[in-house]
C-alpha positions in Angstrom: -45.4 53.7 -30.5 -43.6 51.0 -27.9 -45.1 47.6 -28.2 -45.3 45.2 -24.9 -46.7 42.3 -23.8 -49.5 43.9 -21.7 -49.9 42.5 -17.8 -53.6 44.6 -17.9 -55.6 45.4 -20.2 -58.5 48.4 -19.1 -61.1 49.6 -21.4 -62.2 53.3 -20.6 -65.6 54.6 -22.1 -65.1 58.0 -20.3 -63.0 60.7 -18.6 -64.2 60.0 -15.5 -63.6 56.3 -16.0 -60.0 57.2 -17.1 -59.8 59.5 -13.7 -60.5 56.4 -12.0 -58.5 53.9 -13.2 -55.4 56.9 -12.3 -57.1 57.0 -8.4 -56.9 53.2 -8.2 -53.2 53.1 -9.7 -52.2 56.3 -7.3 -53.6 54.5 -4.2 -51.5 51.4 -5.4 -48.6 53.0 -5.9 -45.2 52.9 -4.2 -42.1 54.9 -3.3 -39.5 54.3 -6.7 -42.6 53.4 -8.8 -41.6 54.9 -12.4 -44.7 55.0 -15.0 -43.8 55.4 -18.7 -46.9 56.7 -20.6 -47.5 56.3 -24.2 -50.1 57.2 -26.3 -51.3 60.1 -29.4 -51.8 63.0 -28.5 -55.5 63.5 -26.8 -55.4 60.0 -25.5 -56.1 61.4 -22.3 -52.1 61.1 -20.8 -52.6 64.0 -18.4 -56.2 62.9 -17.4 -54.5 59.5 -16.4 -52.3 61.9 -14.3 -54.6 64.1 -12.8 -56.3 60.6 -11.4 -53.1 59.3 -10.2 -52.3 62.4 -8.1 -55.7 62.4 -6.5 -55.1 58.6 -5.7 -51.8 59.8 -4.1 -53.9 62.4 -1.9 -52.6 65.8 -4.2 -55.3 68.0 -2.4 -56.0 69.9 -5.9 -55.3 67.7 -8.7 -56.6 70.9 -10.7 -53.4 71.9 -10.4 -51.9 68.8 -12.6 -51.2 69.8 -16.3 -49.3 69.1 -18.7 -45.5 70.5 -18.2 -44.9 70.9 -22.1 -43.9 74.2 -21.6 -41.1 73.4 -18.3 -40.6 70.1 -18.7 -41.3 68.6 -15.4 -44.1 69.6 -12.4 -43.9 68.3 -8.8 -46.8 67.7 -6.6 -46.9 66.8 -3.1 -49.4 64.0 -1.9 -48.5 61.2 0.6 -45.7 60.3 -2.2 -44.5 63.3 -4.2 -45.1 63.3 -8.0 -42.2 63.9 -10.4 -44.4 64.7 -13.9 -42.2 64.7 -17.0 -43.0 65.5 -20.7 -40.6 65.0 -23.1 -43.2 65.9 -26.1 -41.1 68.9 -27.2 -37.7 67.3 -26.8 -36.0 66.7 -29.7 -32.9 64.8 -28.2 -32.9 61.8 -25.2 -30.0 64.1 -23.8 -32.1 66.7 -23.4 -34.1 64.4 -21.0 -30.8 63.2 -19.5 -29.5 67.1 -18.8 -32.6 67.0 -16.0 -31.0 64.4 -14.3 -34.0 61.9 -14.2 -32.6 59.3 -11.8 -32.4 61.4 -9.4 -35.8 61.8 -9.4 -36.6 57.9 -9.8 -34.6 57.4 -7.0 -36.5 60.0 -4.7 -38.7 57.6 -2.9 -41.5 59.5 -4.5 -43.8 58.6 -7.9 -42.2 59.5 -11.1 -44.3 59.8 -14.6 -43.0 60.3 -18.0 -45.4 61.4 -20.8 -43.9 60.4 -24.1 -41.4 57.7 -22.6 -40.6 56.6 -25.9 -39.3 59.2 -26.6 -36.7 58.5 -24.2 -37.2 54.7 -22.7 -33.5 54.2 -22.9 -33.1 56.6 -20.3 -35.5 55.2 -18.2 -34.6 52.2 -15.4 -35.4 48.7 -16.2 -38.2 48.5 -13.5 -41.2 50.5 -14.8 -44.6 50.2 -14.9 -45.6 51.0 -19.0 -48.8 52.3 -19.9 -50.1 52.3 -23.5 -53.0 54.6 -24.5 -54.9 53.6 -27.8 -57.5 55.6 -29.1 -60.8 53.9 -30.1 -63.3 56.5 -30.4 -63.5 60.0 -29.2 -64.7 58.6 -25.8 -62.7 54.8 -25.2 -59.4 54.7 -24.7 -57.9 50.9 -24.3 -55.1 51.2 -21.7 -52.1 48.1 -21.9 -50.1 48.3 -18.7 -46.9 46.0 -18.7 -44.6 45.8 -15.5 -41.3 45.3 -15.6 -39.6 44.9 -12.0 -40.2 44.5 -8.6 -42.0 47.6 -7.8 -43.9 47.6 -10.9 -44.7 44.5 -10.4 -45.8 44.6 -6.8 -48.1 47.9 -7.8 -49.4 46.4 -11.0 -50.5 43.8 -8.6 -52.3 46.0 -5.9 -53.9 47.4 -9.3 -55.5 44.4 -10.7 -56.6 43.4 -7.2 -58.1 47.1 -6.7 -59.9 46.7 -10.2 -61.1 43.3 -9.5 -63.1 44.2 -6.0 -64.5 47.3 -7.4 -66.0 44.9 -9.9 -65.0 46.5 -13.3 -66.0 44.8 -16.4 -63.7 47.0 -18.4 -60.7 45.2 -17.1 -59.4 42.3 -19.1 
């Protein structure tokens, strides 16, 4: 798993609490923002996703699953969603054959599930997000920015967090 120096540290006891966090990063997020997920599998990844696109206005965030199968989803909200997952990759050029940065640089919201897998593909300026498993229900989430736009968004996050009063951020 990639290790970081964590900006944010979020305790999640519950799906719902895990669809929330994803709301409040969605509504902070910006065009060019990049997220690099990590976690095991059933760390709730998708879930964090799903919350994300509803926080970016995705009118049925049913719709958000994991693209295993193709690769990458798109989604339209008031940003569009690019939704990677390079689980079943076996190469980074695999990845690269998609031609990723063209999506980073789409002015919308681009996700990667797995982005160890492939983090040397992935620009400088991302916001990382590190799912740990605690118990079948609490997930401890360390997010780490690394640029400008992650840092600006990581920002609007902890701000976000802070008024809604949750004790589960650290």
């Amino acid at each position: 798993m990639t290790t970081f120096d964590a900006d944010l540290i979020v305790t999640s006891h519950s799906t719902e609490q895990t669809l929330a966090l994803g709301r409040a990063l969605g509504a902070a997020a910006e065009p060019g923002l990049v997220l690099a997920l990590v976690g095991p599998l059933g760390a709730g990844k998708t879930q964090l996703v799903r919350g994300i696109a509803e926080g970016l206005g995705v009118a049925d965030s049913r719709l958000v699953s994991s693209p295993s199968f193709v690769l990458i989803q798109q989604y339209s909200g008031r940003l569009p969603i690019y939704h990677f997952d390079t689980y079943r990759l076996t190469q980074p050029d695999q990845f690269a054959s998609l031609g990723p940065e063209e999506y980073f640089e789409a002015g919308g919201v681009s996700i990667v599930e797995w982005a160890d897998r492939v983090a040397g593909l992935l620009p400088e300026d991302r916001l990382g997000v590190r799912i740990d498993v605690h118990s079948p229900t609490e997930r401890r989430l360390a997010l780490h920015g690394a640029g400008p736009i992650s840092a600006r968004v990581l920002e609007r996050l902890r701000d976000a967090l802070g008024r809604q009063g949750n004790p589960s951020c650290a």
